[in-house]
C-alpha angles and dihedrals in degrees: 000000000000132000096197089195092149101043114140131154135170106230132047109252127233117261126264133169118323117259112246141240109249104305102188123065104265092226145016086262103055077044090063098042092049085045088051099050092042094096086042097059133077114256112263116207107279124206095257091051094059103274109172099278117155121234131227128264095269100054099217123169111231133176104277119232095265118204101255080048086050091049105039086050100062118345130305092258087055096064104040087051089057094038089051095038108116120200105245109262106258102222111236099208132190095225097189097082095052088051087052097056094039094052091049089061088053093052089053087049084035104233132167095205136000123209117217103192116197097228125084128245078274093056088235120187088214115029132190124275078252090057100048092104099143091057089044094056093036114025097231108121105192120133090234120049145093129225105211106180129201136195086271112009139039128210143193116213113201147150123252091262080079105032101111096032079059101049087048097047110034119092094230093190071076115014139064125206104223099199097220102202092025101133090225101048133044118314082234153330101296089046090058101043090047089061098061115033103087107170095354147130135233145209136216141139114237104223093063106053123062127240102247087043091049098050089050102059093037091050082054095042106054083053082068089048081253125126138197117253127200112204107210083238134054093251089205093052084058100066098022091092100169094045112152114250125239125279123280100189118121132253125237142186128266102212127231092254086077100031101049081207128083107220098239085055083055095049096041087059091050089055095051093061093044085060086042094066120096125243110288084236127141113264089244096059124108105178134086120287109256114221096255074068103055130086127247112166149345135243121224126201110157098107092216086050086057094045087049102049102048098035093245140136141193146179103235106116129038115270095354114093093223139125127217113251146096136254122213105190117193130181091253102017140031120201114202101213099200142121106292096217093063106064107073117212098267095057090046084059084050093059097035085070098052086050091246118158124208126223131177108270097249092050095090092080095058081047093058101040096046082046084231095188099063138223109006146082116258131228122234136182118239081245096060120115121271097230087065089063103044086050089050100041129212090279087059113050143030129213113237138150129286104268094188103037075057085048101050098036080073113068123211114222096254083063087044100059086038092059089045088054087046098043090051096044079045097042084043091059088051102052081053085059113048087042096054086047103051092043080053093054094037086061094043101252119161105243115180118203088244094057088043093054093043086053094052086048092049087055096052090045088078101044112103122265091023114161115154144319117294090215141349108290112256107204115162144163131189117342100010094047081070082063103080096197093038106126113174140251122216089229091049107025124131118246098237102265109218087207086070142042125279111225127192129176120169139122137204138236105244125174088223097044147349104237122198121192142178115187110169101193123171131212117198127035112306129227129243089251097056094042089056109048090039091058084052088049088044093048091049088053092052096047093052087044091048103045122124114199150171134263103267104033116133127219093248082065093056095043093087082067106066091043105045102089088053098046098054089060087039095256122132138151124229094218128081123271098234146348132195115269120205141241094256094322133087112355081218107057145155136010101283133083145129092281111056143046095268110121116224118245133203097277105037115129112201135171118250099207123153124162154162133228133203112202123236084357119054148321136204133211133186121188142160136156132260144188124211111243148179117272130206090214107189089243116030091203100192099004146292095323107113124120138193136175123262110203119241093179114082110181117126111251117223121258093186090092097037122108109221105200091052080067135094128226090253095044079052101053088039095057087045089047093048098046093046085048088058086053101051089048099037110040082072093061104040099051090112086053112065090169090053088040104049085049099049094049085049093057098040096064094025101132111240117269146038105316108245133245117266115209124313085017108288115150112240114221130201103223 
């Protein structure tokens, strides 16, 4: 899945079908109980009895995906879940009267504006149904954005990742879409609200910025005479009356069979940094550091570092097994700030062992107030919230690099192995997939992309160690596959159009591993133009699969890789190559990627994920997953400090698209190689499955290349 951190374009795109709530059930538990109410509730309009679902451009009329067809594909229950699945209710509000209300409590703290990020007081990538404030406030129910509101207007400031959601969402008879990247508008949101607040003052609550963000923007304020406000209260939880409460679920261990790590070996290494860092003193001192400038421990507020560290994990926020709380780590006690009722008693013995204390959640701010832990300056990561800071003081903390964002970006091999299991259950389901799906399109059926991506998750539903989806599906076909975020809605969804390319890009929860892919498969015939782009995204993917590199080389390095083959035909893709990817945690880890200065180390796993995207038409993705490892190199020049990448994902890619006369010999041999490698490691696990087998042998030995025509026309298949 892509992060899309560096998206930028230069023109608003035109709109297409909303992008949905969560439309899968998050665990095997929600699934039952869909499963179990299906015979209850009434029968919602399936794909195959005439539920809005859009056509293709062609309009062509197929066979619909009939019941029996429904059940003897997968199982009955199956089939009733996705008949009686309703679309969640998107919620048409009237946002004036929210603004309003809103607008009448800054005039009472008299602001000039007030920022709504979209992230929680954890910075969470993903945050709980309780902390989406800003979608709330907006409508606008994309996972990057920030709601910044006036006196008399109110504005969303977002990447192009979000343009056309915005437009679609937003209410413009009171919002305006501020096009953050846009070479003609603001980098970003502090850019643009920095323009234009001259004397001002500006809101924000301090849970819910980070400090570096929060230095930032006051640092460019002040330069406008402007400064930065914290009203006592969340402005927006005070008018938010039916706002969900927290989650109640309980927290459990991850063992060390999946961790490779006990959690006391975790914490000792923490300690030992924290010991490691010098005395917080001024660079003119000479004398000795006094004990008020020394460090003692550290606090820790990124939920999936908590969940690391202590081998936990937790249900609080959709498709990241993680729990809400703090961790204070000193150098000779730890204090767990979460919900009480939320740790049972076998996991309290748990933590009893590691000498872990537990405090209620919202303790840590008396903690921090009443400086519990003594004497001592305290370490915090640039991510941390700014209202930490400000508690603390700057006596009290010093900024300093995530320790253990750096620790779980490297994978031990007992995480390793884990993440390989979990890649070929994983790679298994979706050859399941794409088989019952093709055998589906060869016989006419209508398919829509939200049943295909209901059936991938159904597969993935009966692999071991299942527990939830890693992201919303995206599963998209024409027009949306060119939007790299769209993920569908049963009400809304395209029927898959045989003319363009079939993207799907998803992952599972596994305890053993989080997985992340992208397969882009046709079919039908493919034009020139596709072939063409998707050999130049496929050639991008082999030459990041196959680098060799030396100790020390950044991602960013590597980046040009994975984009040559498109530039030199003028192609290119406004979203990063590759993020971490965590050890049943966040799909998106760690410090490292193809975009930044961070060097790769024995143990990082990263995403190899270049693409192209037509607009308005089509777009292709191709993604696996891949682990830094150590590389014999002929001439060790140096040293032994050559790396390369080994592949986790095994799922075939399709030759059908490629061009064989733009390859070389070697990206020939490689996409032979890496097909036939599918076939040795999945045919064990699919021979239950005919269908899945005969169409993974298939793919294994296709020539590369569109299948010609035979005489008189006819397309010759392979099968």
């Amino acid at each position: 899945m892509n992060m899309h951190r560096s998206s930028s374009a230069t023109t608003i795109l035109p709109v297409y079908p909303r992008d949905p709530a969560p439309p899968f059930p998050s665990d095997k538990a929600s699934q039952e109980s869909a499963a179990s109410k299906a015979s209850a509730a009434s029968k919602g309009s399936a794909v195959s009895k005439g539920s809005k679902v859009s056509q293709g451009s062609k309009g062509s009329k197929r066979p619909s995906l009939t019941g029996s067809d429904s059940a003897n594909t997968l199982t009955s229950s199956a089939a009733d879940r996705m008949e009686a699945y309703q679309d969640s209710i998107k919620e048409e509000v009237d946002t004036y009267e929210r603004l309003t209300a809103l607008r009448a409590l800054m005039a009472k703290d008299q602001l000039d504006y007030y920022i709504i990020p979209s992230e929680d007081a954890h910075q969470s990538e993903y945050v709980a149904a309780n902390d989406k404030r800003r979608a709330w406030i907006s409508g606008f129910t994309g996972s990057s954005g920030q709601a910044i509101i006036s006196k008399t207007a109110a504005y969303l400031v977002t990447d192009s990742r979000y343009w056309r959601q915005a437009e679609r969402e937003l209410d413009d008879r009171y919002w305006i879409m501020i096009p953050a990247g846009n070479p003609k508008g603001p980098t970003d949101w502090i850019e643009w609200l920095t323009d234009r607040s001259k004397d001002g003052k500006v809101g924000i609550d301090a849970r819910m910025i980070s400090h570096e963000k929060a230095s930032q923007l006051q640092t460019q304020l002040q330069s406008k005479n402007s400064k930065l406000a914290y009203p006592s209260q969340n402005l927006v939880d005070l008018i938010w009356k039916d706002r969900p409460a927290r989650s109640k679920k309980p927290v459990f261990v991850q063992p060390i069979e999946y961790t490779g790590m006990d959690a006391g070996k975790k914490l000792a290494h923490v300690r030992a940094w924290i010991q490691n860092q010098a005395p917080s003193l001024p660079s003119f001192s000479k004398s000795a550091p006094t004990p008020a400038q020394m460090h003692v421990g550290t606090l820790v507020s990124s939920l999936t570092s908590i969940a690391y560290v202590l081998n936990l994990r937790g249900d609080d926020v959709p498709y990241n097994p993680v729990f809400l709380s703090y961790l204070y780590i000193g150098l000779d006690r730890a204090v767990l700030f979460i919900e009480n009722a939320k740790v049972e008693e076998p996991v309290r013995e748990y933590l009893r062992k590691l000498n872990v204390e537990l405090r209620e959640y919202n303790d840590i701010w008396s903690f921090l107030r009443r400086r519990e832990w003594g004497e001592g300056k305290v370490l915090i990561a640039p991510q941390t919230s700014y209202a930490i800071s400000l508690m603390l003081t700057h006596f009290r903390y010093t900024v300093a690099p995530p320790i253990i964002d750096e620790m779980k970006g490297v994978k031990n091999e007992v995480e390793i192995q884990g993440l390989k299991r979990a890649y070929l259950r994983d790679g298994a389901s979706f050859v399941q997939f794409l088989a019952w799906l093709e055998e589906k399109m060869s016989k006419g059926f209508q398919v829509s992309e939200w049943e295909a991506a209901w059936r991938l998750t159904e597969y993935r539903s009966k692999n071991r160690n299942y527990m939830g989806l890693a992201y919303e599906n995206i599963s998209a076909t024409g027009p949306n596959a060119a939007l790299p975020h769209y993920s569908p809605r049963k009400s809304e969804s395209l029927i898959i159009d045989k003319e363009t390319p079939y993207l799907n890009d998803s992952g599972a929860q596994y305890r053993d591993g989080t997985c992340d892919t992208t397969r882009t498969v046709h079919f039908g015939r493919p034009s020139p133009q596709q072939c063409e782009a998707y050999t130049r995204v496929l050639q991008g993917h082999i030459s990041i699969d196959s680098a060799i590199f030396p100790k020390n080389t950044t991602g960013r390095q590597l980046d040009v890789l994975a984009r040559k083959h498109l530039w030199q035909d003028g192609l290119n893709y406004l979203h990063g190559t590759g993020h971490g990817i965590g050890s049943f945690l966040s799909v998106h880890e760690g410090l490292h990627s193809f975009s930044n200065d961070v060097p790769l180390v024995r143990g990082h796993v990263i995403t190899n994920e270049p693409g192209f995207y037509l607009d308005q038409q089509w777009g292709i993705r191709i993604e696996s997953a891949l682990v830094v490892r150590d590389v014999e190199t002929k001439h060790a020049y140096n040293g032994d400090v050559w790396f390369g990448f080994e592949r986790l994902t095994c799922v075939p890619i399709q030759t059908k698209m490629v061009q064989e006369s733009m390859l070389s010999k070697e990206e020939k041999d490689w996409i032979r190689d890496h097909n036939r490698s599918c076939l040795a490691q999945l045919e064990p696990l699919l021979q239950h499955d005919k269908r899945a087998l005969k169409w993974l042998r298939r793919e294994a030995e296709r020539p590369i290349g569109v299948a010609p025509a035979g005489p008189g026309g006819v397309v010759i298949d392979w099968d």
